[in-house]
N, C-alpha and C positions, 0 to 999 in steps of 0.2 A: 138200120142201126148197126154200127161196126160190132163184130165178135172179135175182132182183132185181141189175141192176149199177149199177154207184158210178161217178164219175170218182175218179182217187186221184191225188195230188202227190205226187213225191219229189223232196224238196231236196238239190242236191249240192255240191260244191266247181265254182266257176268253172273252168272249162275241161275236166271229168271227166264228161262229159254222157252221151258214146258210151261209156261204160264201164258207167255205171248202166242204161243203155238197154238193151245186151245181157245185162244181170243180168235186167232185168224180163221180155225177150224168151224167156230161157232157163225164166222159172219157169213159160211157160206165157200169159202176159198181153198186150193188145193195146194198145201206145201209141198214145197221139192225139194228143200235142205235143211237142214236143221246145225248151227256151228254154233261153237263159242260164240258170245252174243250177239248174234243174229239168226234172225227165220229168214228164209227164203220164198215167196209162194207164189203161187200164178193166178193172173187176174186179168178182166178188160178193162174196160175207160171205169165203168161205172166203180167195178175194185180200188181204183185208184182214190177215187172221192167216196168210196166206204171206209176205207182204212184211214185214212185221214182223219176221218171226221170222228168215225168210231172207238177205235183202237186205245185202248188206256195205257199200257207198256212199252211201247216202242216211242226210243226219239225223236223218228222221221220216216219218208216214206219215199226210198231210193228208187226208180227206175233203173232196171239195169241193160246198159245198153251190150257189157261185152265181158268176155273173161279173155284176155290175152298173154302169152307168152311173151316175153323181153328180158335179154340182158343185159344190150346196150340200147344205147338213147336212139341210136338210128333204128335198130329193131323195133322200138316203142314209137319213135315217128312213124313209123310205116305201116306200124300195125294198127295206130289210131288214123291217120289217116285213112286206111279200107275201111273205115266205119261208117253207116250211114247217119251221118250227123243229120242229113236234111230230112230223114224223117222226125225231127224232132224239133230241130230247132228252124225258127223261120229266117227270110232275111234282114228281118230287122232286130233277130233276138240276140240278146246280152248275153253273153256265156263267158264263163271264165274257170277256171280250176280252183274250188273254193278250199279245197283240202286233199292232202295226200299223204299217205304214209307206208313206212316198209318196214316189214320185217322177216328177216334170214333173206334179204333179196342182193344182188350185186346190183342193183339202183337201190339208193340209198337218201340222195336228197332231194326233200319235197319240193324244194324252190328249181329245183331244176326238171325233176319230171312235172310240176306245174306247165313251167317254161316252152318245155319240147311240145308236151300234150296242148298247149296254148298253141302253138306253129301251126301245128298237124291238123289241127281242127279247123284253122283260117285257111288253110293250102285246099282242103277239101271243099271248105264251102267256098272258096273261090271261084273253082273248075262249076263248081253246081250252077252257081247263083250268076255265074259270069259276072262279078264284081272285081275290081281290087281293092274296096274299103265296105267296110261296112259300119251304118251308123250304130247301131247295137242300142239304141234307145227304144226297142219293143219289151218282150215277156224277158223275163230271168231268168236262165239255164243255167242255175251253180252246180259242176260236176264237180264230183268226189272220186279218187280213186284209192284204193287199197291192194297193194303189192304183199305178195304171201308165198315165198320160197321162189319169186321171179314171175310169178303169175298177178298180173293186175287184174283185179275188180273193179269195172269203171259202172258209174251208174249217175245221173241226175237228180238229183234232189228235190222232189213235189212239191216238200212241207214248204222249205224256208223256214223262218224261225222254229226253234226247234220244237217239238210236239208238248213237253212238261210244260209249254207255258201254255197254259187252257186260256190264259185274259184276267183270272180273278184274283190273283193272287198280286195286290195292287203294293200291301202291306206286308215284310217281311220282317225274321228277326235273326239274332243269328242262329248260324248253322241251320236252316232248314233241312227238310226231305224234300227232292222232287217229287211231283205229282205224280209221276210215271212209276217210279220207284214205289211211293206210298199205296199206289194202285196194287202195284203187282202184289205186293206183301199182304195186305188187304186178301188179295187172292190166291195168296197160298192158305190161308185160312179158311175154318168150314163154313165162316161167318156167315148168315144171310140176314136181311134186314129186317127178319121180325124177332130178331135175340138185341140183346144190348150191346151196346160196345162203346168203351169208357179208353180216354186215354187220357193217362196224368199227368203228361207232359206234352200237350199240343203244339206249345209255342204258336205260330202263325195260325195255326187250324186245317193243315195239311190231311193228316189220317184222318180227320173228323169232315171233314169238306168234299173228301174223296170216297169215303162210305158212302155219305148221304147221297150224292150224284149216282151211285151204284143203285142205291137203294129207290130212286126216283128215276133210275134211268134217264139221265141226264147223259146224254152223249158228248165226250170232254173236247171234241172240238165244232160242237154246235156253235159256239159265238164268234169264232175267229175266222182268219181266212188263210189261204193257201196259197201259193206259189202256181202253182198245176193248176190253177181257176185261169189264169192267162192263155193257158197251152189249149188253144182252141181248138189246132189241129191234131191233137194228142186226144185230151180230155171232154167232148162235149158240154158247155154251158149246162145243160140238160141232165147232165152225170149227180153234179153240184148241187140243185135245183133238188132230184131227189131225194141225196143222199139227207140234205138238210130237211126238208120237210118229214120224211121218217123221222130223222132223230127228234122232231117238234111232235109229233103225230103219238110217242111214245112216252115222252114226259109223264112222271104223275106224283102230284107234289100235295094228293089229298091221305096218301100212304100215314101211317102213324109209326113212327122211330123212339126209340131210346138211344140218340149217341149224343154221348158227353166227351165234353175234352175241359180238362183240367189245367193251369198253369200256376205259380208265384207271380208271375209277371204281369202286373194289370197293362204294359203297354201291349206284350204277346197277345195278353186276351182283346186287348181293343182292334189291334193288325186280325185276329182272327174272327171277329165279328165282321169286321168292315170286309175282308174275304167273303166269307159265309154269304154276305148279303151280296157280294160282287157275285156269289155265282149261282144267287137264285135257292140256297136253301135255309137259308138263316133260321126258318119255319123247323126245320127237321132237326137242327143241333141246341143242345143247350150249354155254354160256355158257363164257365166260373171259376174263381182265383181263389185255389184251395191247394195244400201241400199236400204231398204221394202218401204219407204216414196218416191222412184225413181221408181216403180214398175208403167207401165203403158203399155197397150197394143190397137193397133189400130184396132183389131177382137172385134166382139160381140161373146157374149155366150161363153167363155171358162171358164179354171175349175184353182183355186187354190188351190193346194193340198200340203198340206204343214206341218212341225214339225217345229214350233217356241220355242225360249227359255222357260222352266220351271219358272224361276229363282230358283230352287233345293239348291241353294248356297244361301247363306245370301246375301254376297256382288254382285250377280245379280237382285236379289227382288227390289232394290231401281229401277233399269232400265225398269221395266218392263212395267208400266201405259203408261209411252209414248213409246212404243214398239209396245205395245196395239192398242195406239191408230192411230200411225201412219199404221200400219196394216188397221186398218179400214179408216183410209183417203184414203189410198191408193185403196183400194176396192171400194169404191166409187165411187170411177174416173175410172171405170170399165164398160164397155157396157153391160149389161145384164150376167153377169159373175154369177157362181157359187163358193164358197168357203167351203174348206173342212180342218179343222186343229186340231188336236189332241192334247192337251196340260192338265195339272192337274193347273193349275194356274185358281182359283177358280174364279176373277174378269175377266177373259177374254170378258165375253160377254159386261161386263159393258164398259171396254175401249176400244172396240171398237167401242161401242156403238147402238150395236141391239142387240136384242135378238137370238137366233139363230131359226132356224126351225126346228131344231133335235137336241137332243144330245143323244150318245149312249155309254155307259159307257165300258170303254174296261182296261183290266190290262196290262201294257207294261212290263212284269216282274213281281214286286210286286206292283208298283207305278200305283193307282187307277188314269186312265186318263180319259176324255170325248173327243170323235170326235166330232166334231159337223160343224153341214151344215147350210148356208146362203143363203139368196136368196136376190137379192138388192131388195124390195118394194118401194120404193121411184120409179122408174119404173112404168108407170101406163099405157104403151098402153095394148089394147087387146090382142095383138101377143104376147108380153114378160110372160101377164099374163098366156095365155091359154098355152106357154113351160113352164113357170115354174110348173103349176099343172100336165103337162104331164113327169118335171122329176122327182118330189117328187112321181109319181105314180110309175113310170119305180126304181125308188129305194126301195119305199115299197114293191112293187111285188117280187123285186129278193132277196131281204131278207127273207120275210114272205111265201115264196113261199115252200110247202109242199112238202112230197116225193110222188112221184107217184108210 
């Protein structure tokens, strides 16, 4: 069995770094960087098809073949051309520069360091393979590079399509949350799956679909496939083979839940049923088409977790103050609950009318959003008080929590 290790890339949402970090931490694997959204960490074949398969945060799963200096195009041909392409790519494999970008670099256009890095790449398996064409109708090698003050990061691409799309999400509606994103949020939370967790505004059944997988340990790329399943002399068939039956072997869908997701929308609720039942937990969630001001529960201590309108649109921005506010009536009337809601609508805190306890800024794409946590204080026994300081501590820890 190869011990051969990789460096591996995983790309995350701006500001969700320490979230992905302890996913990768927990599967077993050793980081070695930590940036602006992305982890870094080191792994063998079988890593390769754990993260893949496992992994809820991250949008793919880079191999990275190089960190080079350039800053002209002849320097970047020359320096991807010393690469050993052939340990990677076979002679029948399709490879192409799927994506490129710079920033503060004196290369600057993607179509053209695509171009170069295309040449460089053919010129070396050239000499290897002793060919001058290659049919390129085997496995897919789509390299990605990212330039960063003249320094490119080149790496391969495992996943192929990109990791949020678990398979289930057949039905959408607008503006969703990715999977990946709804994951991590999820996870900055103390939540665990034997408290409730209600969200009023599910639309598709995103947070509520992504709990329950948590909560049944449903591995979010158990039913899909990979890119790097082809890469035989990379990846072992055998890698695959395991990583999948673990994440089967661990399923457990006899657990008893409390998640609800709420909408207006009966076609939202229908897209998030038909999800639900697309990814196997239909069993664990209970949907229903009820408005945020009807939001009430007979449990103490559970978690609202939730993606509320933006108003993004002009003609939603009038609706939103009382949106807002019925949000926080509705909190209120809540037994010691927790509330967790992600939104860029600058007045939220005011309309609902607390201040929040956190806000943590995160980019959902390019649209600068704030999460932000609540804790009812109007609450004043000693019990409420002494869990509420024990979950804001249980959330700083797992965030702020270092590499060992």
């Amino acid at each position: 069995m190869s011990t051969e290790r990789f460096e591996l890339i995983a790309p995350c949402h701006f500001g969700l770094e320490a979230v992905l970090k302890r996913e990768i931490l927990d599967l077993g694997y050793e980081i070695s960087k930590v940036e602006d959204g992305k982890v870094t960490f080191l792994a063998d074949a079988q890593g390769i098809a754990d993260a893949n398969v496992f992994l809820r945060t991250t949008e793919r799963i880079l191999l990275k073949i190089a960190e080079v200096k350039a800053e002209t195009f002849d320097e970047l041909f020359e320096a991807t051309k010393a690469l050993p392409w052939e340990r990677y790519i076979p002679a029948d494999g399709k490879f192409w520069i799927a994506k490129a970008n710079s920033v503060k670099s004196k290369l600057f256009s993607p179509s053209d360091i695509q171009s170069i890095m295309k040449k460089a790449i053919v010129e070396r398996l050239k000499g290897v393979y002793n060919v001058s064409w290659f049919p390129e109708d085997g496995a897919s090698f789509p390299i990605r590079v990212a330039f960063m003050k003249d320094v490119a990061t080149i790496g391969i691409d495992t996943s192929g399509v990109s990791l949020h799309k678990r398979g289930y999400r057949q039905m959408t509606v607008k503006a969703p949350i990715t999977e990946t994103l709804a994951s991590a949020l999820i996870m900055l939370t103390p939540w665990k799956k034997d408290r409730s967790l209600v969200d009023p505004f599910c639309g598709s059944g995103t947070f509520p679909i992504e709990a329950a997988m948590m909560a049944a340990d449903i591995a979010p790329g158990m039913n899909r496939s990979f890119l790097a399943e082809d890469w035989k002399q990379v990846v072992p068939r055998r890698c695959w083979y395991e990583a999948v039956e673990e994440a089967q072997d661990r399923v457990n869908l006899k657990i008893e839940t409390d998640i609800q997701g709420y909408d207006i929308d009966a076609e939202a609720l229908k897209a998030a049923r038909a999800n639900a039942k697309m990814a196997g937990v239909e069993s664990l969630i209970h949907f229903q088409q009820r408005p945020v001001k009807e939001l009430h529960h007979p449990k103490p201590y559970g978690f609202i977790i939730t993606n509320p309108p933006y108003g993004e649109r002009l003609e939603e921005k009038a609706a939103l103050p009382q949106l807002y506010r019925e949000i926080g009536e509705s909190y209120r009337g809540l037994d010691k609950w927790s509330m967790y809601l992600i939104t860029s609508y600058d007045k939220a805190e005011n309309d609902i009318g607390r201040k929040a306890d956190k806000n943590r800024k995160i980019y959902n794409g390019m649209l600068k959003t704030y999460f932000t946590s609540s804790w009812d204080q109007s609450l004043q026994d000693v019990r409420h008080r002494k869990r509420k300081r024990a979950l804001i501590n249980e959330e700083d820890n797992f965030c702020n929590r270092k590499c060992r």
